[in-house]
N, C-alpha and C positions, 0 to 999 in steps of 0.2 A: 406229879413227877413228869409228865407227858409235856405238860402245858410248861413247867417249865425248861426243860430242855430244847422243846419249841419254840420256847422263845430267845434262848442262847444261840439257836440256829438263823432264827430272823435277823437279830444284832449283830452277829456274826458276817451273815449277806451284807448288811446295810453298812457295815463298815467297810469288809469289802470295796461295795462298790462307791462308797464316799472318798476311800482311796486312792481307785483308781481312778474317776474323778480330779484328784486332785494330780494323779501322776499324769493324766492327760495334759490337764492346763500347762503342767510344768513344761509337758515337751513340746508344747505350744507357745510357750515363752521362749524356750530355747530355739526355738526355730522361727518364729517370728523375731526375736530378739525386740520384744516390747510384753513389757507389764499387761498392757490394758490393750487388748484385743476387741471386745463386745462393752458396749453400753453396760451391760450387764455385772461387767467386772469388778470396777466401780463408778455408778454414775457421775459423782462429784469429778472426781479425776479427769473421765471420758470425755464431761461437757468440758474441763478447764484446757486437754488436749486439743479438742474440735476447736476452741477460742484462739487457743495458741497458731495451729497450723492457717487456721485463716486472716490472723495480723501477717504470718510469712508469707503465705503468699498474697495477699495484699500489699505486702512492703517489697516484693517479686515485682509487681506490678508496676511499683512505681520506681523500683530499681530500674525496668528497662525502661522505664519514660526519661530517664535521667540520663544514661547511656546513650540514648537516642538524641536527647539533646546533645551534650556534649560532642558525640561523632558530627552531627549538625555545625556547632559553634565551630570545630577543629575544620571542617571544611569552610565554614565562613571564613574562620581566621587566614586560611592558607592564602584563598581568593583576594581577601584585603591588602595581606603582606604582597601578594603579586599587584594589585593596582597602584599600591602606593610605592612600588619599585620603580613601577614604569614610568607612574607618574614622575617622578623623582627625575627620571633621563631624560623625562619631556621637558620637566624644569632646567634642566641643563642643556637640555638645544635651544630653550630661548635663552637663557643668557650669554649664549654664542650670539646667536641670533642680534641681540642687544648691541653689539658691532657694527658699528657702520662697517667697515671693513668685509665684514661676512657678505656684503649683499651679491655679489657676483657665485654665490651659492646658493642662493635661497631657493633657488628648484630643487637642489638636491637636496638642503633642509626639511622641502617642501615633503618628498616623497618619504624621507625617515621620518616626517612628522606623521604620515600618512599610515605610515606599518605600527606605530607608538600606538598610533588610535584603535589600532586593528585589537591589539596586543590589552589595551584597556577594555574594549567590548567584552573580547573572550572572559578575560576577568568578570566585568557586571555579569556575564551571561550563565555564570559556572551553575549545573548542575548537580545536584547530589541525588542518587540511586533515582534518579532518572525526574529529578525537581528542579525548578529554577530557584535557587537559593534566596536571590534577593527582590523576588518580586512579589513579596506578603504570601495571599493566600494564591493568587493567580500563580500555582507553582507550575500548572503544564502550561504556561506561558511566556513566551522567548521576551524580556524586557524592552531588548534594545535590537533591533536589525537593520542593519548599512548596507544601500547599495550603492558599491564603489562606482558603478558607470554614472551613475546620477547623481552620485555624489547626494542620494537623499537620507536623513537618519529618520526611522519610525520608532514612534515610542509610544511601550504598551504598560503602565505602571500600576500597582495597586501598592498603597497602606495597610493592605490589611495584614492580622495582625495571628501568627500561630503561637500557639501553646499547650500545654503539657502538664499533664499532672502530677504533681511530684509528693504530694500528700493526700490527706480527705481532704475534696476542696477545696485545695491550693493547687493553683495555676501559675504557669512563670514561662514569660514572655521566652521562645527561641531565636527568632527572629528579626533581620534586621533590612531594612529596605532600602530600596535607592535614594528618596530621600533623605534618610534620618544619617546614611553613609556617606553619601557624596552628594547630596545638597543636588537631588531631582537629575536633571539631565543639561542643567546650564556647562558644566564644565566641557562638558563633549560637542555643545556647540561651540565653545571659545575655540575651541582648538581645532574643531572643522575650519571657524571664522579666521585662525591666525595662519591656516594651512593655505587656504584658497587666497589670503593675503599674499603671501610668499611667491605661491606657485603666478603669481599677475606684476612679483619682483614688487612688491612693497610691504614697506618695513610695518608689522605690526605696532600701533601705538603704543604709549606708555602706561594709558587707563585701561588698555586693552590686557598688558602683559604685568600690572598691577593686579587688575581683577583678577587672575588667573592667580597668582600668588595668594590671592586671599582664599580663596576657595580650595587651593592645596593645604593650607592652614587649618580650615575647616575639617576637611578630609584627614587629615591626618592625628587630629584631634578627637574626632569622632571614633577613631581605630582603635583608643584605649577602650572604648564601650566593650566591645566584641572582649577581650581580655578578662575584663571586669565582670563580665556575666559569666565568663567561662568559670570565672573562678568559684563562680556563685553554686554551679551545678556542681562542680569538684568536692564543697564541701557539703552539699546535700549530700552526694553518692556517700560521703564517708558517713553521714550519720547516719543515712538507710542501712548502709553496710553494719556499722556499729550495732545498732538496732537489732538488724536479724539475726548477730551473731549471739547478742543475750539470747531473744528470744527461743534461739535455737537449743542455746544450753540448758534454759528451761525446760524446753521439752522434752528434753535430751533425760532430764531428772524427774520428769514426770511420767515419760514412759516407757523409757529402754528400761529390759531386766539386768539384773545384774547376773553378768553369767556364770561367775564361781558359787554365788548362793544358787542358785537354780541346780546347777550341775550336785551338788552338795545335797537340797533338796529332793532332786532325781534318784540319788543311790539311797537315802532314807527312803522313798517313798516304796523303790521296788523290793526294799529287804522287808518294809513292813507287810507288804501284799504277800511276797514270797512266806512269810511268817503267818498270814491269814489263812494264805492256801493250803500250809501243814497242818494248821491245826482243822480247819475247817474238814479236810481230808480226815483227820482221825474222826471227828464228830459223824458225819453221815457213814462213815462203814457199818454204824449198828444197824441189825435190821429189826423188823417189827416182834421177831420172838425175844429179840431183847427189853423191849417193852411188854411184853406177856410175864416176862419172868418176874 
């Protein structure tokens, strides 16, 4: 009789405390608002959670390499749209220029030609958050620097070549240089050589102001690139974007709680305990003469 009431008192405890056990976890779900808390919970789930959060931010990672490009190209492109402006008004003082008529001006040509060059340097020279855009990898490197008393142009150029990670393992060119844009530093002497023409009252030649035209061609040609890659990075971001938002919902299903079952679970959990405690309450009031008897 002993042994077994004794053991109704032990079952009794262990349910109990499997209970409240289980009303813990609950208010741990609710208040973390996720299933799967400890390795423990469920391994399977936990390892496929940890796999999950580490493609996001992985696919984080390469979300800001993408952005990074992009803000990159948007500043390339700004820089191009401003050379090939300028370039453009330079093209249209030579064919003023192209005038015999004009030449009783050609000083004054000479000095508007003079501020056009000034106006295209700043352009090759633009920096972004504190890099020279177009000069490969030599970013803390000034391309191009003119001095107007000596009329000398110095040129400091590299090819080389940045890039970005935009997957595992894939890389994709950001970058675009002085050559591959404007065909090296030739243009910028034509037009020092068609300036210093002017300013001595003589009329720049016709292979002279031909050449010139081909190389704006060039240039201007070369401009769809910067475009075409932009576009390239544009639709990456949407499929990393795309990507994470699966992945996100997956995980979203793998380990948030649902809160109306939990909360639903939570007032089952405290009326059973509450129900353990009554009854368990009447069980231990007997004392030991109750067993005697």
């Amino acid at each position: 009789m002993r042994v077994t009431e004794l053991t109704v008192i032990k079952n009794l405890i262990e349910n109990i405390n499997k209970t409240r056990e289980r009303l813990n976890e609950t208010q741990l779900k609710i208040a973390t608002g996720k299933n799967i808390n400890t390795v423990s919970d469920d391994p399977y789930v936990a390892n496929s959670v940890m796999n999950l959060r580490s493609m996001i931010n992985r696919n984080e990672r390469f979300q800001k390499n993408i952005n990074d490009s992009i803000d990159f190209l948007t500043a390339t492109g700004d820089a191009v749209d401003n050379f090939i402006n300028t370039l453009t008004d330079v093209k249209s003082l030579l064919v003023e220029i192209a005038n015999p008529a004009r030449q009783p001006d050609y000083q004054t040509y000479a000095n508007r030609l003079n501020e056009l060059f000034k106006q295209l340097l700043d352009s090759v020279n633009t920096r972004f958050r504190g890099k020279y855009i177009f000069n490969g990898t030599k970013t803390d490197v000034k391309p191009f620097d003119y001095n107007e008393n000596t009329d000398f142009l110095s040129v400091d150029l590299s090819n080389g070549v940045i890039e970005f990670e935009v997957n595992d393992g894939v890389y994709e060119k950001v970058n675009f240089t002085v050559e591959e844009l404007f065909g090296g530093r030739e243009i910028f002497d034509l037009i020092l050589q068609i300036k210093n023409l002017l300013r001595n009252g003589t009329r720049p030649s016709d292979s002279l102001l031909q050449r010139f035209n081909e190389i704006f061609e060039f240039i201007v040609s070369q401009a769809s690139n910067v475009g075409a890659l932009m576009n390239r990075f544009l639709l990456l971001q949407k499929q990393i974007e795309k990507q994470n938002t699966i992945l996100r919902e997956i995980l979203s299903i793998r380990q948030d709680t649902d809160m109306a079952q939990q909360a639903i679970n939570l007032q089952r959990d405290r009326l059973i305990l509450e129900s353990a405690y009554a009854v368990a309450g009447r069980i231990v009031q007997k004392t030991i003469i109750d067993y005697l008897r």
